[in-house]
C-alpha positions in Angstrom: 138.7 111.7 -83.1 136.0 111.0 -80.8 132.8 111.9 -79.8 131.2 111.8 -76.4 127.7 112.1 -77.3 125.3 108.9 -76.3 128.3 106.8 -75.7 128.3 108.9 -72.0 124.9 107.5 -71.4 125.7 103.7 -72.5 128.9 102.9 -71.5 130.5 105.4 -68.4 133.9 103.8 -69.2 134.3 105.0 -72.6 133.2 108.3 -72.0 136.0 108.3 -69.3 138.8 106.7 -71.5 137.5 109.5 -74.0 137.7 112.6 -71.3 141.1 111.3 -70.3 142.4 111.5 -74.1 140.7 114.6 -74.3 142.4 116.3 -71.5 145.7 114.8 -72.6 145.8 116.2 -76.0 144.7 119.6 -74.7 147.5 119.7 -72.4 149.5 119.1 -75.0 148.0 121.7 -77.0 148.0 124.6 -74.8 151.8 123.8 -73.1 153.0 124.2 -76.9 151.2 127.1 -77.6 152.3 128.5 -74.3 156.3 128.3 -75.0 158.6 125.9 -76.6 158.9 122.3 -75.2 161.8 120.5 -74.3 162.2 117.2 -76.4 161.6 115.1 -73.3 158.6 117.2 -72.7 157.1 116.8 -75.9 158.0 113.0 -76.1 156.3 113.0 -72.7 153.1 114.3 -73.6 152.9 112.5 -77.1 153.4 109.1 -75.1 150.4 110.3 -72.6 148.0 111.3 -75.6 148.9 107.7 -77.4 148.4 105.7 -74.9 145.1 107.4 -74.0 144.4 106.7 -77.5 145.4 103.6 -77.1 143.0 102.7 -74.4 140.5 104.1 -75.8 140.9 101.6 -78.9 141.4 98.6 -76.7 138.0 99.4 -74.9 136.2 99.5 -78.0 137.7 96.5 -78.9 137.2 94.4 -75.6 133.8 95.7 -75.1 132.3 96.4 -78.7 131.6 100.4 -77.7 131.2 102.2 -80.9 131.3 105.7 -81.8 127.5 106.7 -83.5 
């Protein structure tokens, strides 16, 4: 979705936002490859990748960051 590369150099928030997305959509990823979520679980984790998505998109929009 997004990439890191010289947005980590021009804008340290971004690239932050980004990592925290990242992180969230992994953790996501490896607890449903590990075993079977519960539904909470799962609407849990899908609430804490959107709204790092989210934030990611509102940065880009307060700020004018764009991906290159």
């Amino acid at each position: 979705m997004f990439s890191l590369s010289t947005l980590a150099i021009s804008c340290p928030e971004h690239a932050r936002l980004e990592s925290e997305f990242l992180e969230a959509r992994d953790r996501f990823r490896g607890l449903a490859r590990l075993r079977q979520l519960t539904r909470a679980e799962e609407k849990r984790l899908a609430e804490q990748v959107a709204m790092a998505i989210a934030r990611v998109k509102e940065h880009v929009a307060e700020h004018g960051c764009q991906q290159r």
